[in-house]
C-alpha positions in Angstrom: 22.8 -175.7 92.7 22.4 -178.8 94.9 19.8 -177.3 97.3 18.1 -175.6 94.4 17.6 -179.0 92.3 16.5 -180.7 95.5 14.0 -178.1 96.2 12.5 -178.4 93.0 12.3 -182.1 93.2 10.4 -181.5 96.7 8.2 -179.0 95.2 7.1 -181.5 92.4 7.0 -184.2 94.8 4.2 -182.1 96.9 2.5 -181.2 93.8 2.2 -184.5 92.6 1.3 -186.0 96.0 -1.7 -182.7 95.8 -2.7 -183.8 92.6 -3.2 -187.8 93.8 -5.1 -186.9 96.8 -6.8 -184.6 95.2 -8.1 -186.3 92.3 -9.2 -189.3 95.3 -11.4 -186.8 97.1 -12.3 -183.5 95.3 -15.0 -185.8 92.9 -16.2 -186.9 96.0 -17.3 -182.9 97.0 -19.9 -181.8 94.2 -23.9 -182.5 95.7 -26.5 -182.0 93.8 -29.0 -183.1 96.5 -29.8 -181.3 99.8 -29.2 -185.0 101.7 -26.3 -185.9 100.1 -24.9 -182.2 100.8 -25.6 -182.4 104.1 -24.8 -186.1 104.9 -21.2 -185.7 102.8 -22.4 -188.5 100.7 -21.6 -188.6 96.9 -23.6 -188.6 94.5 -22.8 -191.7 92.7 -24.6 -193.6 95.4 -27.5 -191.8 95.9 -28.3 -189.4 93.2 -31.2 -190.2 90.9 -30.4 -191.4 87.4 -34.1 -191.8 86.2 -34.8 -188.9 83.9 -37.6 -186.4 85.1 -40.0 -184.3 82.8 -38.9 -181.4 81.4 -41.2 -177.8 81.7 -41.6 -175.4 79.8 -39.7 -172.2 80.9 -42.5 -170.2 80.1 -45.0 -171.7 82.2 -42.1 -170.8 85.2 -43.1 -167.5 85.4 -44.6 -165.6 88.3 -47.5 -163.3 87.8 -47.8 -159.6 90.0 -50.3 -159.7 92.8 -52.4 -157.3 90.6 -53.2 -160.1 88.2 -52.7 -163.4 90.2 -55.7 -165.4 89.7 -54.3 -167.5 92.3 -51.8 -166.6 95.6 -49.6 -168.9 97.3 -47.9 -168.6 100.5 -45.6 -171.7 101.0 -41.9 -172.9 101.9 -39.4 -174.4 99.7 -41.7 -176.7 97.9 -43.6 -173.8 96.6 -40.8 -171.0 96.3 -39.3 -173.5 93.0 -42.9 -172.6 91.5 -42.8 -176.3 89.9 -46.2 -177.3 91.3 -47.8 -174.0 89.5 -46.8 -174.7 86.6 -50.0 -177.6 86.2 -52.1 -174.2 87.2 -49.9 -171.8 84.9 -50.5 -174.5 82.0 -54.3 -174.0 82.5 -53.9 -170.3 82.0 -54.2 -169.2 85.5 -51.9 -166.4 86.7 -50.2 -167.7 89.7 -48.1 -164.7 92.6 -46.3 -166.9 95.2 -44.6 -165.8 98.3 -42.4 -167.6 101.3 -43.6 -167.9 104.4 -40.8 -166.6 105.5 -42.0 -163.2 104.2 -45.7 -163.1 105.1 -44.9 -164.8 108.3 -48.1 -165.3 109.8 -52.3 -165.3 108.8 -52.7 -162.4 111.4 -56.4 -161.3 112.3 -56.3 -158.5 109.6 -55.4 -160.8 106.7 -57.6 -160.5 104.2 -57.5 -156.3 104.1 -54.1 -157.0 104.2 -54.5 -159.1 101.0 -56.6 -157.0 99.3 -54.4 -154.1 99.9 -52.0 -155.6 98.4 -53.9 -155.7 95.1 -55.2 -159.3 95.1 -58.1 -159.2 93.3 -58.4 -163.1 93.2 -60.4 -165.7 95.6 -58.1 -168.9 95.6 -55.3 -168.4 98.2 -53.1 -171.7 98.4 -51.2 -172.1 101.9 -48.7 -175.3 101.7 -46.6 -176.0 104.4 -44.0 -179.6 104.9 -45.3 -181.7 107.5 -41.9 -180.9 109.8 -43.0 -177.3 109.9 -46.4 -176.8 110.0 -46.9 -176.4 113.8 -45.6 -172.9 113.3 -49.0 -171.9 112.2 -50.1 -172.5 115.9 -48.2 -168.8 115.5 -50.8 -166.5 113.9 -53.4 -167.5 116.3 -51.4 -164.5 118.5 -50.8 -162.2 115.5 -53.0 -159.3 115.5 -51.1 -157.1 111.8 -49.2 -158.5 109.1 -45.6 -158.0 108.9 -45.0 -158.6 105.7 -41.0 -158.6 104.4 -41.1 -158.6 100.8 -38.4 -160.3 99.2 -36.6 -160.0 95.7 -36.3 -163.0 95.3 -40.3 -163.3 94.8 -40.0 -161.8 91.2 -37.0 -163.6 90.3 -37.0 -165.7 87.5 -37.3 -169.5 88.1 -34.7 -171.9 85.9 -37.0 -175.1 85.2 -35.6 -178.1 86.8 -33.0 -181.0 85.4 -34.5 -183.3 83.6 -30.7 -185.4 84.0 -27.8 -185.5 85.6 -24.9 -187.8 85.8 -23.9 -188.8 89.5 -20.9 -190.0 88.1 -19.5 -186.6 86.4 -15.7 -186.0 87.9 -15.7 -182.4 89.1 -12.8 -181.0 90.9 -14.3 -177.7 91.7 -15.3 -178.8 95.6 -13.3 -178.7 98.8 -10.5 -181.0 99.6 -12.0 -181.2 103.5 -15.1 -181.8 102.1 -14.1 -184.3 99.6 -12.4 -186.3 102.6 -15.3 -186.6 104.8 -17.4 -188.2 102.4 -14.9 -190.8 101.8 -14.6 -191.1 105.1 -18.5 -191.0 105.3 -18.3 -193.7 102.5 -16.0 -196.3 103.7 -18.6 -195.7 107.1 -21.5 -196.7 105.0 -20.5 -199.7 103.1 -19.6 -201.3 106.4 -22.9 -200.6 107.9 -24.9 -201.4 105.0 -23.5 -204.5 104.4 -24.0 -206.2 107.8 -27.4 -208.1 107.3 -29.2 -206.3 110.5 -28.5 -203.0 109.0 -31.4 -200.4 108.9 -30.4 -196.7 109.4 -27.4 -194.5 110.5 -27.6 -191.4 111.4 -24.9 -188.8 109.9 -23.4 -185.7 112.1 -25.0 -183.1 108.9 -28.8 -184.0 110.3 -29.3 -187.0 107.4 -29.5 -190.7 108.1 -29.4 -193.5 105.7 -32.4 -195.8 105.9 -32.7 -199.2 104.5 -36.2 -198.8 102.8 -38.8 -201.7 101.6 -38.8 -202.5 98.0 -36.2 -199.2 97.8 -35.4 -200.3 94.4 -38.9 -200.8 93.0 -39.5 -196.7 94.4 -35.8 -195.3 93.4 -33.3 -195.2 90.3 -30.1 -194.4 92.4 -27.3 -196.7 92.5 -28.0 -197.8 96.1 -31.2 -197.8 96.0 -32.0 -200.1 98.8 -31.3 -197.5 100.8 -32.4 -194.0 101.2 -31.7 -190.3 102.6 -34.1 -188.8 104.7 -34.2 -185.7 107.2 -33.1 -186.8 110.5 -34.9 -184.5 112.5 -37.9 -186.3 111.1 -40.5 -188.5 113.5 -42.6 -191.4 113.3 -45.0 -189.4 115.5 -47.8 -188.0 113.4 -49.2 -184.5 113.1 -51.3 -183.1 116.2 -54.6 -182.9 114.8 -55.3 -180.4 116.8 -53.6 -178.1 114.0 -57.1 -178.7 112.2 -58.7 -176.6 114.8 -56.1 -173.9 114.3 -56.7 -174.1 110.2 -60.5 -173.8 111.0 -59.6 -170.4 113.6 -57.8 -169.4 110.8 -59.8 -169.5 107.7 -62.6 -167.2 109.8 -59.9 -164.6 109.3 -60.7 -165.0 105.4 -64.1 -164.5 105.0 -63.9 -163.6 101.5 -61.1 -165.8 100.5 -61.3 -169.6 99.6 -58.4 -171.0 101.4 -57.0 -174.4 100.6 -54.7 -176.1 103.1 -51.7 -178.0 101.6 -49.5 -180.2 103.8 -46.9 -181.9 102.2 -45.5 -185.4 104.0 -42.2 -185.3 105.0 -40.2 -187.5 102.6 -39.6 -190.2 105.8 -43.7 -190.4 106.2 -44.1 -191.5 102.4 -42.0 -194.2 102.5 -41.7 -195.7 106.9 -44.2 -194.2 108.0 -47.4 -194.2 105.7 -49.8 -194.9 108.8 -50.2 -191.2 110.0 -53.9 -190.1 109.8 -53.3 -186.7 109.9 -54.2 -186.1 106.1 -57.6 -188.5 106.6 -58.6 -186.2 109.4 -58.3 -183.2 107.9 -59.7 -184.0 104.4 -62.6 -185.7 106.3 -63.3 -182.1 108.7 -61.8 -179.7 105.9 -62.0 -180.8 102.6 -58.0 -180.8 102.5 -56.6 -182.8 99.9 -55.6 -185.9 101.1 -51.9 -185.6 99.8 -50.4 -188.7 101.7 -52.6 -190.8 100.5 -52.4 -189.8 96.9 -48.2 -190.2 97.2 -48.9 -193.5 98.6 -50.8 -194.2 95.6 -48.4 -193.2 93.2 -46.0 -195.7 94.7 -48.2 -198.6 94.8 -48.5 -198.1 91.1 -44.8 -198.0 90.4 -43.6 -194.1 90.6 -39.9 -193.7 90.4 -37.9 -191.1 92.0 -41.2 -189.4 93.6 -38.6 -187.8 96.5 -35.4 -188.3 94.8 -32.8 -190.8 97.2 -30.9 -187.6 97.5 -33.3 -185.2 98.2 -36.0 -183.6 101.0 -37.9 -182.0 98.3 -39.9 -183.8 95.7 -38.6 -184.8 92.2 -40.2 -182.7 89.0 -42.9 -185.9 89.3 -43.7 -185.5 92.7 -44.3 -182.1 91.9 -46.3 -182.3 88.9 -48.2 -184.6 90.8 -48.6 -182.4 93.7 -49.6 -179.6 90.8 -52.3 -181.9 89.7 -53.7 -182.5 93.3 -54.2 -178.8 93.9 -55.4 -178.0 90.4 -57.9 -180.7 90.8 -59.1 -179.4 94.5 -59.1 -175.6 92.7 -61.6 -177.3 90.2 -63.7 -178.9 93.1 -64.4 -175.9 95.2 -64.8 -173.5 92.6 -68.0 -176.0 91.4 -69.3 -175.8 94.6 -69.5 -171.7 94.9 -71.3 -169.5 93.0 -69.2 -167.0 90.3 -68.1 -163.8 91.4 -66.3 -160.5 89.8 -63.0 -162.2 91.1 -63.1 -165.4 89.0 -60.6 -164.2 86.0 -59.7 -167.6 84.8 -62.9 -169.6 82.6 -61.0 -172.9 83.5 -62.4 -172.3 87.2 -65.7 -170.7 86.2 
């Protein structure tokens, strides 16, 4: 009876001790930002608490490459179809597909498109800074190995217009939920020595102290910032212009438009890169660096979230308008053909 009773004292004494630690450190394990996920950050430091336009799930959806007025090929920043939605709105039909599936603009691209049943002219191709020297790949690629994906005609959820970085959730791990405290009581005795500017995490983050950080963000320590640490202050090789220009003679009957998006790190440190001058001024790209640039002179919020790579539903729309407007520009410049579906680019 005496072992039994002191057993059951132990056992409560373990469950109690469980229950302490882990309502210290499972709160600290939910990320709702890719940075924050990877640095083992929490969220009530860096996650955004401005709240972001809210879309219309209908304007979400993805069209068959039968009717697309439109085609992207694209990474992450197009497979969340956010941007399309400022072309969707304008009633164009919009099929969009990873580069992870189409691979490469081989030299029998545009048969390959059309046998795919595009019918359309525009062909968007949007790549993030950090990963557009793989097009330096097609110049090699003679057939399209395309790898279609279901993921391509899944439904899209429109994004949050709020969240609450300080909701307690205990549904993480308690390993997980230690190294961010750990990663926490790291940070708040970097950041508060006066010469601090960056530290870089083990997950491939780093926190940067960033000018005027909390003029340009809403989170809670907003005068500093997550950001990729893989990326450079080193700007693009232009010769990737000459590779666009090899490339678009593969699409003779196409009207490409190049999209590069700046890494989040080039928006905010390293705005210099002429890059996106360069290739506007040879190519007729839009100048996308230069337009984000703008949108923080003038007092955008949130554009890349603090605790995100990708844009915010602003930076998006933003992006969406960019496009739509260069859509606008070249189809004013060419004559009308059978393929123009939509009258809002006629």
């Amino acid at each position: 009876m005496k072992h039994a009773k002191l057993f059951s004292i132990l056992v409560f004494a373990v469950a109690a001790i469980y229950g302490i630690v882990g309502y210290a450190f499972l709160p600290l394990a939910r990320f709702h930002g890719d940075l924050t996920r990877v640095g083992r950050l929490p969220e009530s430091m860096f996650g955004w608490t401005q709240p972001q336009p809210a879309i219309p799930p209908e304007l979400m959806r993805q069209s068959s490459w039968q009717e697309a007025d439109v085609l992207v090929i694209g990474d992450s920043f197009s497979g969340s179809r956010v941007w399309q939605t400022k072309l969707t709105q304008q009633g164009l039909k919009v099929h969009t597909e990873h580069w992870n599936s189409v691979r490469n603009i081989c030299k029998d691209f545009e048969p390959w498109v059309r046998g795919m049943g595009f019918k359309g002219r525009y062909i968007v191709l949007e790549s993030i800074e950090r990963g557009f020297h793989e097009i330096r790949h097609s110049l090699e690629c003679h057939s399209m190995d395309f790898h279609s994906s279901i993921e391509a005609s899944r439904p899209k959820p429109p994004p949050l217009t709020s969240f609450d970085p300080d909701q307690i959730d205990f549904s993480g791990r308690m390993t997980i939920g230690m190294q961010a405290k750990l990663n926490t009581l790291k940070y708040q005795e970097l950041s508060a020595k006066p010469e601090f500017s960056s530290w870089s995490l083990d997950g491939g983050a780093k926190v940067v102290r960033t000018p005027n950080g909390c003029r340009l963000f809403s989170h809670h320590q907003c005068q500093d910032a997550l950001y990729m640490g893989e990326d450079r202050a080193q700007d693009i090789d232009p010769t990737l212009i000459d590779v666009m220009m090899q490339l678009n003679q593969r699409m003779p009957g196409l009207t490409p438009i190049w999209v590069v998006v700046p890494n989040k790190s080039t928006t905010y440190l390293y705005p210099d890169k002429k890059f996106w001058e360069v290739a506007s001024g040879r190519m007729d790209t839009p100048n996308v660096l230069a337009r984000f640039r703008q949108a923080l002179a003038t007092g955008t919020v949130d554009l890349y979230p603090g605790n995100e790579s990708h844009l915010s539903t602003t930076g998006y729309l933003m992006l969406g308008d960019l496009i739509l407007h260069e859509l606008e520009q070249r189809r004013n410049s060419q004559q009308p053909t059978t393929h123009d579906f939509h009258p809002g680019i006629r």
